[in-house]
C-alpha positions in Angstrom: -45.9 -31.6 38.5 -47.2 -28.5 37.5 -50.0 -28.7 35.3 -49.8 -27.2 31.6 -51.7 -24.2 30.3 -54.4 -24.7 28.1 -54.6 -22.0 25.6 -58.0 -20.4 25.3 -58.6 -17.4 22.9 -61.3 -14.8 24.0 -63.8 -14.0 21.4 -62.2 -12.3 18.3 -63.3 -8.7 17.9 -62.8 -8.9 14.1 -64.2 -10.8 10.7 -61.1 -13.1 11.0 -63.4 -15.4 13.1 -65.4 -16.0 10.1 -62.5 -16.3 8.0 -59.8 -20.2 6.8 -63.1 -22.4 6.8 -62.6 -24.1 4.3 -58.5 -24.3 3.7 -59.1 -26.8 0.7 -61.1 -24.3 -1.5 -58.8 -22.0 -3.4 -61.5 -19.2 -3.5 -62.2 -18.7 0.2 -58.5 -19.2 1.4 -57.6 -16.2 -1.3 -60.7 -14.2 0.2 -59.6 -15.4 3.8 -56.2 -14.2 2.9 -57.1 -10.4 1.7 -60.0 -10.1 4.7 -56.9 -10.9 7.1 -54.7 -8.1 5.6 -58.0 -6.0 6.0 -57.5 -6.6 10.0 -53.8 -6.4 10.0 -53.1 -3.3 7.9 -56.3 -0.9 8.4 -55.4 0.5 11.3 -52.2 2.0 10.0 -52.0 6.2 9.6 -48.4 6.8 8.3 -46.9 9.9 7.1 -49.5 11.9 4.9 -51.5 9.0 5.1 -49.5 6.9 2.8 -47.4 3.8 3.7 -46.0 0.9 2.4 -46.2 -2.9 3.2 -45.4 -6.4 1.3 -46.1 -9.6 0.5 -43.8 -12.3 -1.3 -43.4 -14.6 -3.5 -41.3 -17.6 -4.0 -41.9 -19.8 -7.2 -42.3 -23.5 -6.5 -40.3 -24.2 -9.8 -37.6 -22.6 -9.8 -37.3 -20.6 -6.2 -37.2 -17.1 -7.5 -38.0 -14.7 -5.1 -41.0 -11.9 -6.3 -41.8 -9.3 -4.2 -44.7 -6.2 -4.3 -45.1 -3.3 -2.0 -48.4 -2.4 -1.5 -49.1 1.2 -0.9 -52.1 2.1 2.0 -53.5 5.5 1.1 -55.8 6.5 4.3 -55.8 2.8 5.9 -58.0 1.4 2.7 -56.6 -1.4 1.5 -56.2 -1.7 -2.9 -58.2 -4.4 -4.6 -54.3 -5.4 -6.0 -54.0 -7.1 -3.0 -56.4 -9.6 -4.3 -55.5 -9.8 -7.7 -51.7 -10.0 -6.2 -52.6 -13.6 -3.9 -54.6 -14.7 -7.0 -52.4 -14.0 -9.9 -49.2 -15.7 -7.5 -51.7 -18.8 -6.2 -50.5 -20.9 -3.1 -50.0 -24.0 -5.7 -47.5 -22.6 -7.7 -45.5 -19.9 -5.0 -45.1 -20.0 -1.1 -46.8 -17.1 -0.2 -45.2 -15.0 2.6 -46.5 -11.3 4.0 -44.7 -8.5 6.2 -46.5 -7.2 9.4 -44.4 -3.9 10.1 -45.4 -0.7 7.9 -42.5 1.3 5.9 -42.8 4.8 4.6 -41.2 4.1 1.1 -41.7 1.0 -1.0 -38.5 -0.8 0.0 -38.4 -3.3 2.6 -35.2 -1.6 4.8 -34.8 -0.7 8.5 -34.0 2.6 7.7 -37.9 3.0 6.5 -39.5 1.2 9.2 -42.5 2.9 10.8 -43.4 2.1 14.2 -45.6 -0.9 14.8 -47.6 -2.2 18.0 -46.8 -6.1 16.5 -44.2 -8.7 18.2 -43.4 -11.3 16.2 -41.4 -14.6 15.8 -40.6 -17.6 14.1 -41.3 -20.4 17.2 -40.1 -22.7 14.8 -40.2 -26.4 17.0 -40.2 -24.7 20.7 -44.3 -24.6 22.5 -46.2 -21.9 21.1 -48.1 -21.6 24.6 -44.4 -21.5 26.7 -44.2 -18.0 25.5 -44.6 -15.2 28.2 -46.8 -13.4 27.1 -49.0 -16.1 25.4 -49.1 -15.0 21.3 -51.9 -13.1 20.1 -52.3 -15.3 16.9 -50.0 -18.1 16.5 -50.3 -19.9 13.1 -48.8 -23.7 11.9 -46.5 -23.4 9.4 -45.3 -26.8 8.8 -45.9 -30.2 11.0 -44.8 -28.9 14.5 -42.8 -25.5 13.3 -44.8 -22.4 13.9 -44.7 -18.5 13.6 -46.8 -15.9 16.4 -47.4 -12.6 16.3 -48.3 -10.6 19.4 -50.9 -7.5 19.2 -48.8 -4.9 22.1 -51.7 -2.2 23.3 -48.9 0.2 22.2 -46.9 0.9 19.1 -43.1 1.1 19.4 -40.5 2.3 17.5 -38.3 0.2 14.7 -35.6 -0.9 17.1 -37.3 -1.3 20.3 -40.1 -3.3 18.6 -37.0 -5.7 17.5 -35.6 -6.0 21.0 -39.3 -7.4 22.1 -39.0 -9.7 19.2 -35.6 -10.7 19.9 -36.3 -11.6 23.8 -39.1 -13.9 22.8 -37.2 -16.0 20.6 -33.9 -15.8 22.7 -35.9 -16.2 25.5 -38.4 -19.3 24.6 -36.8 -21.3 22.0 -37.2 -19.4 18.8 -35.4 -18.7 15.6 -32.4 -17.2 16.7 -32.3 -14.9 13.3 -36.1 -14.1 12.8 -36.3 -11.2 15.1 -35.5 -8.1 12.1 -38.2 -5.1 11.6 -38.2 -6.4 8.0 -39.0 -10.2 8.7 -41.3 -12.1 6.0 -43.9 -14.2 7.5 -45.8 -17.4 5.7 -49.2 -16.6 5.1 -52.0 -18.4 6.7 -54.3 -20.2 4.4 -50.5 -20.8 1.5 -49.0 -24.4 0.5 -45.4 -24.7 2.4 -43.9 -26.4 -0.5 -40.3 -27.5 1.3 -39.1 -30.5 -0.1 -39.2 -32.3 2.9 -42.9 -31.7 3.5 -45.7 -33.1 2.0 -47.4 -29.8 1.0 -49.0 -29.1 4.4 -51.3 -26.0 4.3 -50.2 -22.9 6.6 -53.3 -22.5 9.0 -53.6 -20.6 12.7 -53.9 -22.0 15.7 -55.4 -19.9 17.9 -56.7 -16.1 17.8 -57.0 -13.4 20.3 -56.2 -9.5 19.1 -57.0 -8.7 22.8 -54.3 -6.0 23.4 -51.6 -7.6 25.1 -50.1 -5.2 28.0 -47.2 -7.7 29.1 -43.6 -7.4 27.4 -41.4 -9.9 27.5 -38.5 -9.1 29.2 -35.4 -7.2 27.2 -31.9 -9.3 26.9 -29.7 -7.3 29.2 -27.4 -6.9 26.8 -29.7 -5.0 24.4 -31.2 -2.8 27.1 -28.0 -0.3 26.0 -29.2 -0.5 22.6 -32.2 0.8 22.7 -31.5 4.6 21.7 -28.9 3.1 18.9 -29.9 4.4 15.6 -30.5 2.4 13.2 -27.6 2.1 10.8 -27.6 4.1 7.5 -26.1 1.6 5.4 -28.9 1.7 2.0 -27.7 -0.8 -0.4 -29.4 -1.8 -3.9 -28.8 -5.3 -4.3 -30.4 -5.1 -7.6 -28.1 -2.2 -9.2 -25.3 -4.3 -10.2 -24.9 -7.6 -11.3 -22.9 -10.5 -9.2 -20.9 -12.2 -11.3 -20.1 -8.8 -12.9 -18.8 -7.5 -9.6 -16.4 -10.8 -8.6 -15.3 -10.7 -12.2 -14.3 -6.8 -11.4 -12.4 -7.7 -8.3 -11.3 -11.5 -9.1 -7.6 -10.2 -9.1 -7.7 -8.6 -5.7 -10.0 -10.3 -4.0 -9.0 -13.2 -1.3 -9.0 -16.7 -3.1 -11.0 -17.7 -0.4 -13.7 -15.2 -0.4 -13.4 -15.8 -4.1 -14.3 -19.3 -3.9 -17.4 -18.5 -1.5 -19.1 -16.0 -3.6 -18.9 -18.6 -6.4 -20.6 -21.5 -4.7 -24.0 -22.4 -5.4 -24.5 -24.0 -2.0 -23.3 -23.3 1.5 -20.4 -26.0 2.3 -19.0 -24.1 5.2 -20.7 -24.8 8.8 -20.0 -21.1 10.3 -22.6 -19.3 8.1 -21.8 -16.0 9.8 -18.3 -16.3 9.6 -18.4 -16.6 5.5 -20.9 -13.5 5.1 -18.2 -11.8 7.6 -14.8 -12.8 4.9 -17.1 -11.9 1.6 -18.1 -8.3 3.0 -14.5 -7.9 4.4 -13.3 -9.3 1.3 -15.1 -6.6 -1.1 -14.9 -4.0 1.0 -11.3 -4.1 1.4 -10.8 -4.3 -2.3 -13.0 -0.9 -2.7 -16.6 -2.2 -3.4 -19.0 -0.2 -3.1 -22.0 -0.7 -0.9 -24.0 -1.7 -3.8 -21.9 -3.6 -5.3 -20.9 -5.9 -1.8 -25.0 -6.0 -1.8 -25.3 -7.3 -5.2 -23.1 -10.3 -4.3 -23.8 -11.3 -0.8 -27.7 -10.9 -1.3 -28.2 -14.6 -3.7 -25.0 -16.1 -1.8 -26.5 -19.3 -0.5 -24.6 -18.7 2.7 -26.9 -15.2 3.6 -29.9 -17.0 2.2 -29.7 -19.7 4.2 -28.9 -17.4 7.9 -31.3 -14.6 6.8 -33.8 -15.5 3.9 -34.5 -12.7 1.9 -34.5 -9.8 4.1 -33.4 -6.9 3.3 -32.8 -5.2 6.6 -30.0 -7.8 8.0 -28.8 -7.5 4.8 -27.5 -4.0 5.3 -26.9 -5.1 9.0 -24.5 -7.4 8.3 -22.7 -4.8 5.7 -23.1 -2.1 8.0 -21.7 -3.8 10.6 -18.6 -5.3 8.8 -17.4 -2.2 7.4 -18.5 -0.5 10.6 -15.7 -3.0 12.1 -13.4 -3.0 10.0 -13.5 0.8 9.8 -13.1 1.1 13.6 -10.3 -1.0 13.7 -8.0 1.2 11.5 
């Protein structure tokens, strides 16, 4: 029987050693919380200086989803940050942040800068099966965790997703947590799912160590590497929903109808539905905008993709890019 690993961290080289002592006292976790973006953001030097990150909100009462960009001028991080995690406390929203760096404030593919971070949601597989071992791994519920691995080189947008995507293909991880614009929960936050009895996000284990291992690419991604990254910019935010199946109700398929009406996801085949809604709308002459507008608070993306905005346009892009093709 051969005998498992034990993970041990080297020494870490930053103030996030010093940092989630005490995970009970609201003060220091929101400290805790701001001195780990310091770590995680300050090395950053995008165009002219300036780039763009995010953190996230989603209210405990009511599930609306809030989300800020936070601009980095010259690597120095903005005292909003602060007042950000304090005004939108861990009690009353799950807090969530994003890792990658974007050079306009909007969380999309197409804006992706490139990053030296792996990441993944490990969800219920071994944090320490993983090859390479995770730089910081963090507990996000009772046995369900998310990793992020420090590479000791940056890569661009779509490579740095094909890294991603082996480790969780690979090792057991979500299957659909692999996207450039993936939300993380924030260490030191309240998971408030309804099945949980408000267990408090907190890491594991620590080592920013550069990691010079990669895991190894899905073969059938190694073509995809030099793919560009599709072009597809939609606004879910420009038009209204309802206003746009009430627009197309009398062309529109009366099943796809029905499924961008429900208000919960009754249909097994998730993918298969956000496939006949963007089909649907497109083929009826919706505009890119407008098919955003409906499929981005269908409960049957929300519950394949969360709220990111990247496979949102991948999933449009690559509908009409089908559908297109096949003419």
């Amino acid at each position: 029987m051969t005998k498992k690993k034990t993970y041990v961290p080297n020494k870490h080289p930053k103030n996030t050693a010093k940092i989630f002592k005490d995970l009970d006292d609201d003060a220091d976790v929101t400290r805790s919380q701001y001195q780990f973006f310091h770590d995680v953001w300050d090395f950053w030097n995008g165009p002219n200086g300036t780039l763009y990150t995010f953190l996230a909100f989603k209210r405990v009462s009511d599930g609306k989803w809030i989300e800020k960009a936070i601009k980095i001028k010259d690597g120095a991080l903005p005292r909003e940050v602060f007042e950000i995690l304090t005004e939108f406390n861990r009690w009353d929203y799950d807090q969530y942040f994003c890792p990658i760096a974007f050079s306009k404030p909007r969380r999309k593919r197409q804006y992706a800068l490139p990053t030296r971070f792996g990441w993944c949601d490990i969800d219920e597989s071994d944090p320490y099966a993983y090859d390479p071992w995770p730089s910081l791994p963090w507990q996000t519920s009772p046995n369900r965790y998310q990793a992020l691995w420090s590479w000791d080189k940056y890569h661009k947008p779509n490579e740095a997703e094909r890294f991603s995507k082996a480790l969780a293909y690979r090792h057991g991880g979500d299957r659909n947590g692999w996207t450039i614009t993936k939300m993380l929960r924030l260490m030191g936050s309240i998971n408030h799912k309804t099945q949980y009895d408000e267990p408090i996000v907190q890491t594991v284990a620590r080592d920013w160590t550069e990691v010079r291992a990669r895991p190894l690419i899905l073969k059938r991604d190694q073509a995809k590497l030099s793919t560009p990254i599709p072009d597809v910019d939609a606004d879910p935010t420009k038009f209204n929903a309802a206003d746009v199946v009430k627009k197309y109700k009398g062309d529109l398929h009366p099943k796809a109808h029905t499924l961008m009406r429900n208000r919960k996801a009754y249909e097994p085949n998730r993918s298969a539905q956000i496939f006949h809604m963007i089909a649907a709308l497109h083929e009826v002459g919706a505009s890119h905008d407008e098919i955003a507008s409906v499929i981005w608070p269908n409960p049957y993306f929300i519950e394949k993709h969360g709220r990111d905005m990247g496979k949102l346009n991948e999933e449009i892009a690559r509908v009409v890019g089908k559908l297109e093709g096949d003419q």
